[in-house]
C-alpha positions as semicolon CSV with decimal commas, in nm:
position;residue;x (nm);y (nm);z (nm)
1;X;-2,640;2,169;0,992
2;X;-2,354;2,438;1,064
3;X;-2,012;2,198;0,941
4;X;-1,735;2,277;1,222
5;X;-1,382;2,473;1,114
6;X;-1,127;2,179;1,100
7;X;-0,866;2,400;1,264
8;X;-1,117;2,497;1,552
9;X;-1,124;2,116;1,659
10;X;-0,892;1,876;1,825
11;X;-0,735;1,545;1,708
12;X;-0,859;1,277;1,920
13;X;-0,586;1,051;2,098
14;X;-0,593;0,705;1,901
15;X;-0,423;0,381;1,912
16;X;-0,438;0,113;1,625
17;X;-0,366;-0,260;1,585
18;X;-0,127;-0,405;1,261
19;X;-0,236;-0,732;1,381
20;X;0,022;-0,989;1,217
21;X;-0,075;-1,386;1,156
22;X;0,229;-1,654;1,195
23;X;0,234;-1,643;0,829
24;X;0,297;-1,220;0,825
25;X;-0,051;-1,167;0,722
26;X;-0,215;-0,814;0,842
27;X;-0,569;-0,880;0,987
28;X;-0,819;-0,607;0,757
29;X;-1,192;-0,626;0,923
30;X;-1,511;-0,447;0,698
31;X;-1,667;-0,185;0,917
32;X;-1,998;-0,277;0,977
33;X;-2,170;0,024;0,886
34;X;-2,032;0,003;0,543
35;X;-2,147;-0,398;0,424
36;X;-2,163;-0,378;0,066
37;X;-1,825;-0,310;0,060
38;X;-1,723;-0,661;0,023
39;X;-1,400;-0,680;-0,236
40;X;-1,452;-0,332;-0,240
41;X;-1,187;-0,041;-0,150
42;X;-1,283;0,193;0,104
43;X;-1,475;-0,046;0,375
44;X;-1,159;-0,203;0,543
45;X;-0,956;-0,112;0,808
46;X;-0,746;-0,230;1,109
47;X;-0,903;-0,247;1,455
48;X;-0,820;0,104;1,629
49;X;-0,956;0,294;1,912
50;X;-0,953;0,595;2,160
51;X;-0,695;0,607;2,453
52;X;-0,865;0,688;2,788
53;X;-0,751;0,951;3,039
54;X;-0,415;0,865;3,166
55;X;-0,418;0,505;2,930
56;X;-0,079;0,394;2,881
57;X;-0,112;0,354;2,445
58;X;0,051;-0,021;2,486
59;X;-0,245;-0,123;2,744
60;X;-0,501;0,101;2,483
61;X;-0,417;-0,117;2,189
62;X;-0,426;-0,405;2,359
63;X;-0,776;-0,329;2,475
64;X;-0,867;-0,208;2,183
65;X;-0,830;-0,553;2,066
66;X;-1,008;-0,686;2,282
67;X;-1,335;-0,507;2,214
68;X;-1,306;-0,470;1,848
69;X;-1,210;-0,799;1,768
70;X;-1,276;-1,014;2,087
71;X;-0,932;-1,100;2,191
72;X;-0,627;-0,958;2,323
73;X;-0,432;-1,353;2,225
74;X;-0,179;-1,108;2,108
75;X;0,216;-0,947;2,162
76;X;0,321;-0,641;2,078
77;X;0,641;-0,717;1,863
78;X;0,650;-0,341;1,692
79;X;0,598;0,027;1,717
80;X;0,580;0,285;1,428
81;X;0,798;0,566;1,553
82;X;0,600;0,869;1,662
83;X;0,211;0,947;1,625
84;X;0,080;0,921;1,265
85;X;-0,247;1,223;1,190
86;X;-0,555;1,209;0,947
87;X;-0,848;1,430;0,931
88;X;-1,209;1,330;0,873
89;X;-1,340;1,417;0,493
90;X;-1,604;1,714;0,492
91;X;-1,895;1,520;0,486
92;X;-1,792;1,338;0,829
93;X;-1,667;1,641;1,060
94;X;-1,927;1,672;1,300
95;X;-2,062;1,350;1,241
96;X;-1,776;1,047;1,322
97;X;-1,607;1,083;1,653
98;X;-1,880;1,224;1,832
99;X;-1,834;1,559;1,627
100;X;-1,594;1,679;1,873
101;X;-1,234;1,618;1,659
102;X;-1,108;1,684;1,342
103;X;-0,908;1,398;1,321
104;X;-0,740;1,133;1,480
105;X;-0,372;1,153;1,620
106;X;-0,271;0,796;1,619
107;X;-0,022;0,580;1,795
108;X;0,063;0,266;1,579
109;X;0,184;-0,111;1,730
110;X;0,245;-0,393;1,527
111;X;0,151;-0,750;1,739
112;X;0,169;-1,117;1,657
113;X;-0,145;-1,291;1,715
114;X;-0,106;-1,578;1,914
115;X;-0,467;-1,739;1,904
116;X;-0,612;-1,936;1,665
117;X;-0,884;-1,800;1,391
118;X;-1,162;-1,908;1,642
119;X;-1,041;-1,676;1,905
120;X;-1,116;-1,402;1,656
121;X;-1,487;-1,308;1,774
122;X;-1,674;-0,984;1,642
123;X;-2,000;-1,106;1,796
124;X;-1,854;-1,038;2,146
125;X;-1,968;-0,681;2,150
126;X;-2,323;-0,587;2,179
127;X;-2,283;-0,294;1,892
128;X;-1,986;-0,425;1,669
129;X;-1,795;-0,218;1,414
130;X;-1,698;-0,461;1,224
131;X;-1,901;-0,733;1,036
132;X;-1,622;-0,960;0,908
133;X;-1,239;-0,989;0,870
134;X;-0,961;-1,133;0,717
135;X;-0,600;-1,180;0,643
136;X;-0,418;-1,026;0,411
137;X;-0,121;-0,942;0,266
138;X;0,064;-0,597;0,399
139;X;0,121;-0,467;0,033
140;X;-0,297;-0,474;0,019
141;X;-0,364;-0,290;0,302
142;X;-0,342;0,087;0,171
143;X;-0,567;0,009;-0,128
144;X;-0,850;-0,163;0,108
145;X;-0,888;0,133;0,374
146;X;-1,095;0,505;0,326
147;X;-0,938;0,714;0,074
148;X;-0,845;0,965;0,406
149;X;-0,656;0,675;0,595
150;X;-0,491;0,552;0,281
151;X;-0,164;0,769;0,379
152;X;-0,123;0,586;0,685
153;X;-0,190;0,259;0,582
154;X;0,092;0,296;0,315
155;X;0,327;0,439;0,609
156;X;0,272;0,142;0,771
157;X;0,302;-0,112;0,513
158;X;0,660;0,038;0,474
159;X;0,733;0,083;0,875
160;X;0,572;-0,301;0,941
161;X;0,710;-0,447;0,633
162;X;0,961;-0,630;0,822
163;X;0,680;-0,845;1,030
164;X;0,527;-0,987;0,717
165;X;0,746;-1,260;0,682
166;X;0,630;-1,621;0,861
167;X;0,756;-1,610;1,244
168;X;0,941;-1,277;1,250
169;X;0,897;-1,046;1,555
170;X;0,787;-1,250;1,837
């Protein structure tokens, strides 16, 4: 198999979810592809997702939600100024994201859930990504997600710090 050229490809148009408890705890869910990485680094990561043609990126997160994680019980109380970028190691270009992008091109939103833990239901889609979840504290996140997201995880610990506090932002 022929590996693309990075630069030849586009980033793909991406929304993601810092999904904050009423205690200021960031929702992490294991991808389900990856289940031996329980306690492990690498096999976390915050629900995220592609914006469709002509989505506004406040109604893609939101749906994102929705699908990933089986509800949308949430508000948006936060957005990380301007879009954050990451490309895909070597050994996933032309594999993950259909093999059409180099990367992703990412819009983040920080939301307050406003369910309960039952309302949280990966069995909702037929093909889920994820396999399980749970809170945790912001200052964890960078150290749970892939070594190529671990950049923007630790951009947005810093930008979202200030919803990790019990009942701030919304």
């Amino acid at each position: 198999m022929t590996i693309p050229d990075p630069a030849a490809l586009p980033y793909r148009p991406n929304v993601g979810a810092a999904l904050f408890d009423r205690s200021g705890r960031i929702l992490v869910c294991r991808r389900a592809d990856l289940p031996n990485a329980e306690g492990a680094a690498g096999g976390w990561q915050l629900p995220q997702g592609g914006i469709d043609a002509d989505e506004d990126p406040r109604a893609a997160v939101l749906r994102e939600l929705a699908e990933e994680i089986g509800t949308d019980r949430a508000a948006i109380i936060g957005e990380h100024p301007g879009w954050l970028t990451y490309d895909l190691p070597p050994d996933l270009l032309g594999v993950a994201l259909g093999g059409r992008y180099r990367g992703q091109r990412q819009r983040w939103f920080a939301l307050r859930f406003l369910g309960t833990d039952a309302d949280i239901r990966l069995d909702r889609d037929p093909h889920p990504e994820f396999d399980a979840w749970r809170w945790a504290a912001l200052g964890e996140l960078p150290a749970l997600g892939p070594s190529f997201k671990r950049a923007i995880y630790a951009t947005l610990a810093r930008s979202f710090a200030r919803f990790a506090h019990p009942g701030t932002g919304g």
